[in-house]
C-alpha positions in Angstrom: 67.7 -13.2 -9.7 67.4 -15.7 -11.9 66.8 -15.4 -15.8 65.2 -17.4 -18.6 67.2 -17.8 -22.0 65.8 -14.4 -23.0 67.3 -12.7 -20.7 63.3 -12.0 -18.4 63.9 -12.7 -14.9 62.1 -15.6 -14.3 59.7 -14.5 -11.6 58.4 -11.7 -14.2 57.5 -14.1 -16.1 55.4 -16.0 -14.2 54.0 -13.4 -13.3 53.1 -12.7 -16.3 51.6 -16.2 -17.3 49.8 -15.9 -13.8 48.3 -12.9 -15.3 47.0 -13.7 -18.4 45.4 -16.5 -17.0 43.8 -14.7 -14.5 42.6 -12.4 -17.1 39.1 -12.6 -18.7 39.2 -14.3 -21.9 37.9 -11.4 -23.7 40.9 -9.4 -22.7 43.3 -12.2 -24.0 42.0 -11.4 -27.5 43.3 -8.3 -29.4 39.9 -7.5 -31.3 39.7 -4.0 -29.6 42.7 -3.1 -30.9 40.9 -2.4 -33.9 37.6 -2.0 -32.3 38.0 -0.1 -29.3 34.0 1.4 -28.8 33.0 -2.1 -28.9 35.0 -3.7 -26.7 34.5 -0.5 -24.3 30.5 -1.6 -24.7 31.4 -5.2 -24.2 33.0 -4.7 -21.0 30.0 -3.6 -19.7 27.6 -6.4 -20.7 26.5 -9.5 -19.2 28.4 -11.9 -21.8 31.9 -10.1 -20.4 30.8 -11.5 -16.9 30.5 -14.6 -19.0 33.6 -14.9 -20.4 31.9 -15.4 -24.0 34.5 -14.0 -26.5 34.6 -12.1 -29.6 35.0 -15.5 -31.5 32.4 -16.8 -29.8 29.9 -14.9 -31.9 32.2 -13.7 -34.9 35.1 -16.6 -35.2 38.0 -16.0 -36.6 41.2 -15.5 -34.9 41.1 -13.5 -32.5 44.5 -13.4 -31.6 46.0 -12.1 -34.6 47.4 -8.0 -35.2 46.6 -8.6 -39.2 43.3 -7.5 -40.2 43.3 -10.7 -42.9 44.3 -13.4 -40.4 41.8 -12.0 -37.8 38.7 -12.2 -40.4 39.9 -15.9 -41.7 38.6 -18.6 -41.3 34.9 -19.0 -40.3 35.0 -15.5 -39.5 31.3 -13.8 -39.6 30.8 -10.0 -39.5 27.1 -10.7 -38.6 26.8 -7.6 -41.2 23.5 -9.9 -42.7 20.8 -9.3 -40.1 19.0 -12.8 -41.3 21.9 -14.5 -39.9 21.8 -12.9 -36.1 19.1 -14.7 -34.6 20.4 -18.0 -35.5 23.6 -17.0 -34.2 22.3 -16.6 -31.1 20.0 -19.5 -31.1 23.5 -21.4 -31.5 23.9 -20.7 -27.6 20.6 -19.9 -25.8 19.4 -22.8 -27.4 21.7 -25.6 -25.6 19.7 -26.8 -22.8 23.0 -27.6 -20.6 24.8 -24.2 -21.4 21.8 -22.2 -20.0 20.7 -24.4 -17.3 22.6 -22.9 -14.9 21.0 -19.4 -15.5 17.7 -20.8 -15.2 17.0 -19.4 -18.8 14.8 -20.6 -21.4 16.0 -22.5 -24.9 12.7 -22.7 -26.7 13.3 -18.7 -27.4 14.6 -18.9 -30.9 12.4 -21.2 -32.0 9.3 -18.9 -30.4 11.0 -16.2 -32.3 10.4 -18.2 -35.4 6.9 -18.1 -35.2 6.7 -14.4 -34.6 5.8 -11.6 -36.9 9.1 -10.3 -36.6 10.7 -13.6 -37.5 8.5 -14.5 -40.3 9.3 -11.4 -41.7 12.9 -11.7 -41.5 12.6 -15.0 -42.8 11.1 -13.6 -45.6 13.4 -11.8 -46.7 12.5 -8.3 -44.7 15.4 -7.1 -42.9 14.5 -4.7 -41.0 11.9 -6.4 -38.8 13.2 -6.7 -35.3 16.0 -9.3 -34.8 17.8 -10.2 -31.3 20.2 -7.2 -31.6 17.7 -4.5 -31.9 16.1 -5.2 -28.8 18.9 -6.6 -26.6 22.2 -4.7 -28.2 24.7 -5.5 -30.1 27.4 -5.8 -27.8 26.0 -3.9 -24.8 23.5 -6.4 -23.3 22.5 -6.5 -20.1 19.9 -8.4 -17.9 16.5 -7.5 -18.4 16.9 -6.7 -14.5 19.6 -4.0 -14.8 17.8 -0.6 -14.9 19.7 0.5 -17.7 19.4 -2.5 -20.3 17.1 -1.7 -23.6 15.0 -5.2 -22.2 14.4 -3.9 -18.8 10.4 -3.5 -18.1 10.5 0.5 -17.9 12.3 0.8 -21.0 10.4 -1.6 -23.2 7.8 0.4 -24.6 11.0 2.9 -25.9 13.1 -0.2 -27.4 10.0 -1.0 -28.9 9.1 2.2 -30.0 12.2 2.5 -32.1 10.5 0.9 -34.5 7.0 1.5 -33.6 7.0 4.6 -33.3 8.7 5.2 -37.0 6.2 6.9 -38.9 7.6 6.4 -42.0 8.5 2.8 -41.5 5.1 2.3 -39.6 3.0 3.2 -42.8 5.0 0.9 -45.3 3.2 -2.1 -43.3 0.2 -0.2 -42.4 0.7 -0.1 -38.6 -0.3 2.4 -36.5 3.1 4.2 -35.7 0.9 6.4 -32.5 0.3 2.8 -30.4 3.8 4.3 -28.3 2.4 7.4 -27.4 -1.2 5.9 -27.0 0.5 3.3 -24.7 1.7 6.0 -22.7 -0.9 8.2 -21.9 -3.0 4.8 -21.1 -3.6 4.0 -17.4 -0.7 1.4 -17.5 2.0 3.7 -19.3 1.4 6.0 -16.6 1.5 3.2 -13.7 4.7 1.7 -15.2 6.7 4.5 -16.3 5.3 7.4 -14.3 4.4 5.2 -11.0 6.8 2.7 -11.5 4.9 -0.1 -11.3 6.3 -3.5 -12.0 2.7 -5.2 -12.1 1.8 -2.8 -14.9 2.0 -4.5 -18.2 4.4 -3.1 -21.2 4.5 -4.2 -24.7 5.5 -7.4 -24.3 3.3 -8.7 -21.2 0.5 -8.1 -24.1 1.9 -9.4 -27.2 4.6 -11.9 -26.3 8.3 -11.7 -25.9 9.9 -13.6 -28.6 7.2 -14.5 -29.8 6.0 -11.2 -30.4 2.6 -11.6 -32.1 -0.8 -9.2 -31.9 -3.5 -11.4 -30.4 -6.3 -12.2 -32.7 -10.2 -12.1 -32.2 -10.4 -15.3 -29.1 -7.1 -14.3 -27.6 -7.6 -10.8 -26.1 -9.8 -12.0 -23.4 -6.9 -14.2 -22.6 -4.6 -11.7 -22.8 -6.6 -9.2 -20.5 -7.3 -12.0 -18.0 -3.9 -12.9 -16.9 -4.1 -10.0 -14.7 -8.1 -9.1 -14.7 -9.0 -12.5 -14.0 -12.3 -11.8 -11.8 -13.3 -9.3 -14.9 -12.9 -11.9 -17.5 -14.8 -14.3 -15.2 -18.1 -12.1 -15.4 -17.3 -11.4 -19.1 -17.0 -15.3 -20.1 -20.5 -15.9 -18.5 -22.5 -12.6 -20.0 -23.4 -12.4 -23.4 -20.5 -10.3 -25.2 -18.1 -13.0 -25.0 -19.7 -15.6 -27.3 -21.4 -12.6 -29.6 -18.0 -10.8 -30.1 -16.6 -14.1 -31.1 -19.0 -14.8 -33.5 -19.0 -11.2 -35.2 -15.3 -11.4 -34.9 -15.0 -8.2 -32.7 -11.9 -8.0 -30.9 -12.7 -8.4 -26.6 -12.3 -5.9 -24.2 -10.5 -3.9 -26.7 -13.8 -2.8 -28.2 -14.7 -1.2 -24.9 -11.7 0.1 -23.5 -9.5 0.3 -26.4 -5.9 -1.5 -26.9 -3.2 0.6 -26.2 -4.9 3.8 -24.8 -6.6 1.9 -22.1 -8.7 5.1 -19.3 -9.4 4.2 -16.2 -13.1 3.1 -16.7 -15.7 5.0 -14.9 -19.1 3.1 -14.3 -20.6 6.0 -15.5 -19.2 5.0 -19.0 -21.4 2.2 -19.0 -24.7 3.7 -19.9 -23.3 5.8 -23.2 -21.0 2.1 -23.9 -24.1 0.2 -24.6 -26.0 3.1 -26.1 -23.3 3.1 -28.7 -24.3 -0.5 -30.1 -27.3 -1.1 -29.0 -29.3 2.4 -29.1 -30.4 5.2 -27.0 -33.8 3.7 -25.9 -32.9 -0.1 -26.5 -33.1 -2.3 -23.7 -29.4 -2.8 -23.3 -29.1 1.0 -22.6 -32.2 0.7 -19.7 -30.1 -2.1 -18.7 -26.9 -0.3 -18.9 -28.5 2.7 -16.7 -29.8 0.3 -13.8 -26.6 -1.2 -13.3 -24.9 2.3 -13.1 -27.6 3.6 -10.7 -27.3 0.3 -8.5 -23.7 1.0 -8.2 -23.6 4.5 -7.8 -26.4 4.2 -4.9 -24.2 2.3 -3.2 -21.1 3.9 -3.9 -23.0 7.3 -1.9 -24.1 5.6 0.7 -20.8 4.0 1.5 -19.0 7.4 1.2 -21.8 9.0 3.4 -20.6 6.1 6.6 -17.3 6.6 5.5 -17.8 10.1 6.4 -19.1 10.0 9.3 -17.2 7.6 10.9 -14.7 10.5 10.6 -16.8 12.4 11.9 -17.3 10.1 15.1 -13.5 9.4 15.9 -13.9 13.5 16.1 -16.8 13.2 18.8 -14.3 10.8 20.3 -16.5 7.9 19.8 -15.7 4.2 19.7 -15.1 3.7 15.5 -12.9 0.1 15.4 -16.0 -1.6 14.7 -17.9 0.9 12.2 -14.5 1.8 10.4 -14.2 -2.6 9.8 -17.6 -2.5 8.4 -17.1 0.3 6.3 -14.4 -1.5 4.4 -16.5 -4.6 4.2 -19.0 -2.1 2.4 -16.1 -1.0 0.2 -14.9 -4.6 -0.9 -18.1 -5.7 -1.7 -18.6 -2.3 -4.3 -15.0 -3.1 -5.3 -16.5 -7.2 -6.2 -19.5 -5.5 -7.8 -17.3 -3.6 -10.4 -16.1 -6.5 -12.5 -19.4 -8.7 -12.5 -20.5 -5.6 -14.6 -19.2 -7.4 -17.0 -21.7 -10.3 -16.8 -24.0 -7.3 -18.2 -26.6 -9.0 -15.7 -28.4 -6.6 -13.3 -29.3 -9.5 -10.3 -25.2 -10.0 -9.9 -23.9 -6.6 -9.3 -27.5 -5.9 -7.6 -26.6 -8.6 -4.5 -23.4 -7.3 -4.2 -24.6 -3.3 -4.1 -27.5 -4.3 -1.5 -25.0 -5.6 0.4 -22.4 -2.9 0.8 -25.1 -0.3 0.8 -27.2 -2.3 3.6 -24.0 -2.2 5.5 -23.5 1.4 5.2 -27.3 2.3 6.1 -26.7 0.5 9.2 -23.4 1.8 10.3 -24.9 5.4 9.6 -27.8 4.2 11.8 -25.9 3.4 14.8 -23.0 6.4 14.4 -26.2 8.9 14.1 -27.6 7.1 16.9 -24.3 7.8 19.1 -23.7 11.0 17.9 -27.6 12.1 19.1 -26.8 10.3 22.6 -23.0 12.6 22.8 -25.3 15.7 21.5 -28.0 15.4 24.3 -25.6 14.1 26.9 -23.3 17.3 25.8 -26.3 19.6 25.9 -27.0 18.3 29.4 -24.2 19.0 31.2 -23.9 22.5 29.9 -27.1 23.1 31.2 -26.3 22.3 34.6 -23.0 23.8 33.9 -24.9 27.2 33.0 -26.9 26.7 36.0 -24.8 25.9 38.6 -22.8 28.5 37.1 -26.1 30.9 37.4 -26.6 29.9 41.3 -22.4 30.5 42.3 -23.5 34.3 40.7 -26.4 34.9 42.3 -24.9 34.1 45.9 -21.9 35.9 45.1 -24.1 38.9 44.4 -26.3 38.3 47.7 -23.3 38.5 49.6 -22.0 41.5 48.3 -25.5 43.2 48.5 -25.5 42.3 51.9 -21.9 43.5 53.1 -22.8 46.8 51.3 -26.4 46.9 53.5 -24.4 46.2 56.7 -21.5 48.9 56.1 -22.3 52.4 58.4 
């Protein structure tokens, strides 16, 4: 076999070279010798997949066994928090670097204006920065179940902070809006249900630009999913009189981060609260809660006995269609509440409940016809049943008369 100067047989070799440049570039650089647990981590992340290095984020040379030649140079230890989100805005920032990955570059700017930003740049360091809610050198898509960004873990990377009691108090926040968050009727649909249209912290306050929204903003905010509700609210009265009093939207109602499912019963005691037991709003408030539930009886009563007739083996296609109709329109009547207009949620409860009346009209109607016609032919059933008897009896009282 042939061998190089050194004595290495030349194919080795080769090998060799073929090898190392085959390998990732991460594993050309000898950083975990020193620091094996992070470059176990950063095997694992997304910027391994990458190929981003080491020196990508911390300089120096990478290459080197001595602890002073490695950390030369424009080596950063990234041990200042304040210098972190810059350093990552150096990357996700270049517009041709992250086209491919469809991702965003206005991030670190957002993240700027944040209250998380500001506050770094203030001088307060232990406001979030990039590496508290991504990892330091574990990070992962926001798609992989396991990263800290990932939608079901969210409100716990957030709550690393949040939820600090201690920490919480120094800036007067309120270090339960975690545990309120997840006893709320989205906590339970995201992280009990595992709903991905449920919202977590950030579908609410912003992802880099993580901000709480003020008094004209929570509407907004509330609409991008509940866009029929904030409809109705924009064109009844609360909207323009919250604004003006500075009373936060929806929130004043349902609460921010321990959001119930509302029950239109609520609304009577809602508008008492502000307006007074015998006020008008309150009358108002009770009208609108009788118009809905009304209709929301007489619905379940066709409901019912549509049941009933697919029992009686009637015909139910149609009355079962018209049912639902019934149902949708309740469903439409639920959000124009918020109009806090009786003649609204009034056309759409006459409707579903006038649909109901007449489906229980017809089914009753049916079920009387299948009763009677029932009723009839056990009758004759009975009867001819009474005439076979009577013969049979004749006959034997006969045979018994003719026997000597």
């Amino acid at each position: 076999m042939r061998q190089t100067r050194q004595g290495l047989p030349l194919a080795g070799l080769i090998c060799a070279l073929l090898a190392l440049a085959a390998a990732p570039a991460s594993a050309q650089e000898t950083c975990g010798t020193c620091h094996p647990e992070n470059r176990v981590s950063f095997d694992e992340s997304i910027h391994a997949v990458e190929s981003v290095t080491c020196s990508d984020c911390h300089g120096g040379d990478p290459v080197s066994r001595e602890v002073e030649a490695a950390h030369s140079g424009k080596f950063r230890s990234l041990s200042n928090r304040r210098e972190v989100p810059e350093m990552c805005g150096s990357c996700h920032s270049e517009l041709e670097r992250m086209r491919a990955y469809n991702l965003p570059v206005d991030q670190y700017a957002i993240y700027l204006t944040s209250q998380h930003g500001r506050a770094v740049a203030g001088g307060e360091t232990r406001a979030a920065i990039c590496t508290d809610c991504h990892g330091v050198h574990d990070i992962r898509r926001p798609r992989d179940p396991s990263s800290s960004a990932n939608e079901r873990n969210i409100p716990a990377t957030c709550g690393q902070c949040h939820g600090d009691e201690t920490l919480m108090q120094e800036f007067d926040l309120d270090p339960d809006v975690v545990t309120d968050y997840r006893s709320s009727i989205h906590g339970r649909l995201l992280l009990e249900e595992g709903s991905s249209a449920a919202p977590n912290c950030t579908s609410c306050h912003g992802v880099h630009g993580a901000t709480p929204p003020g008094v004209g903003d929570v509407d907004k905010v509330c609409g991008a999913c509940h866009e029929q509700t904030r409809k109705a609210f924009l064109a009844g009265p609360h909207y323009r009189g919250m604004i003006d009093a500075e009373i936060p939207e929806c929130a004043s109602c349902h609460s921010n981060h321990a959001i119930k499912r509302f029950g239109i019963e609520r609304v009577e005691s809602l508008c008492a609260e502000c307006h007074g037991e015998d006020s008008d709003q309150a009358i108002l408030g009770h009208k609108i809660h009788t118009l809905i539930e009304v209709a929301s009886e007489a619905v379940a009563g066709a409901e019912e006995l549509v049941h009933r007739a697919d029992q009686a083996a009637l015909e139910v296609e149609d009355p079962l269609s018209r049912v639902e109709e019934a149902k949708t329109y309740l469903t439409e009547a639920l959000p124009v509440v918020h109009t806090v207009s009786q003649e609204p949620v009034e056309q759409l409860t006459r409707r579903a409940q006038s649909i109901a009346e007449e489906v229980e009209h017809e089914l009753y109607s049916k079920l009387d016809r299948s009763v009677a016609h029932f009723g009839l032919v056990l009758f004759w059933f009975y009867l001819l049943l009474t005439i076979a008897i009577l013969v049979i009896l004749k006959k034997k009282l006969q045979s018994e008369a003719e026997a000597p």
